[in-house]
N, C-alpha and C positions, 0 to 999 in steps of 0.2 A: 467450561467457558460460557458464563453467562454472556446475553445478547443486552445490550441498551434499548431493544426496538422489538419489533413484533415479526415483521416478516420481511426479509428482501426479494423484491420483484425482479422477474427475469433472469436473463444468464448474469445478470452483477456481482461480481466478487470483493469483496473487501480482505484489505489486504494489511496485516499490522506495519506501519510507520515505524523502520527500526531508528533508535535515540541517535540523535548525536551527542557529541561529546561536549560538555559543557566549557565553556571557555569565559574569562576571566575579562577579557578585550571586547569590550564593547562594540561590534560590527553596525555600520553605516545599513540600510535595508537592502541596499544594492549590493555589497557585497554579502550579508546572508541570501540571498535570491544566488547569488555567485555560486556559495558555499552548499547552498542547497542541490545547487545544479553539478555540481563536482560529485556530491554523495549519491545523487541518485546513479552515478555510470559504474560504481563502487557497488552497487547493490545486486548480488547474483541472487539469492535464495533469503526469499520473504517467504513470510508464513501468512498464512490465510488465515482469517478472521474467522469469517463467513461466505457463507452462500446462495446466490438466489435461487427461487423453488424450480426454476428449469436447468440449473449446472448438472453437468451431468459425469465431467472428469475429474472434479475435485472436492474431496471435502475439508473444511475445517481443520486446520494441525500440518498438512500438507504443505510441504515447500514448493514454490514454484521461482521460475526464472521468468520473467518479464521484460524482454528487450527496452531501453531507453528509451525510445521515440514514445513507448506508451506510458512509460512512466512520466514523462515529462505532462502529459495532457491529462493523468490521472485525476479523478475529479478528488478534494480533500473532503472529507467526513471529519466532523469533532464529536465522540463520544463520549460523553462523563470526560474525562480527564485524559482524553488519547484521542490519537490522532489517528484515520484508517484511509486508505489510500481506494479508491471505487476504479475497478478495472472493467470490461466485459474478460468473458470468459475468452475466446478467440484470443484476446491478449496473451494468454500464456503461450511461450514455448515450451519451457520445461518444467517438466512436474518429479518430484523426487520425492 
């Protein structure tokens, strides 16, 4: 798992953006903002990107569960060609 970057600072986690599904219907912004917000309560077990140099419960590869509320305020990251989701670490409930 190559990084785009050099180092992340703090307990920050980045977290892989899983796809959605491609569709054919041209959605208005408001309802992609809708449809986005539907996927993310759909979302149990994301995988981890990365890790900042003080995480100390999870590494890379590791699935975690991230209740809604934080997912919604997740800051967006654009790497090269993907999209990663910036949590703190405390974010996590569940780690699998």
């Amino acid at each position: 798992m190559s990084k785009p970057f050099k180092t992340l600072l703090g307990t920050r986690i980045l977290l892989n953006k899983p796809d959605k599904p491609e569709s054919v219907i041209q959605l208005s912004p408001e309802a992609e903002a809708e449809l986005e917000r539907e996927m993310m309560q759909k979302w149990t077990m994301l995988e981890v990107f990365a890790t900042g140099d003080e995480v100390t419960h999870v590494v890379p590869g590791d699935k975690v569960y991230v209740p809604t509320q934080y997912l919604q305020h997740a800051d967006v990251v654009q790497l090269d060609d993907s999209i990663k989701l910036m949590i703190a670490e405390r974010d996590i409930a569940i780690v699998w």
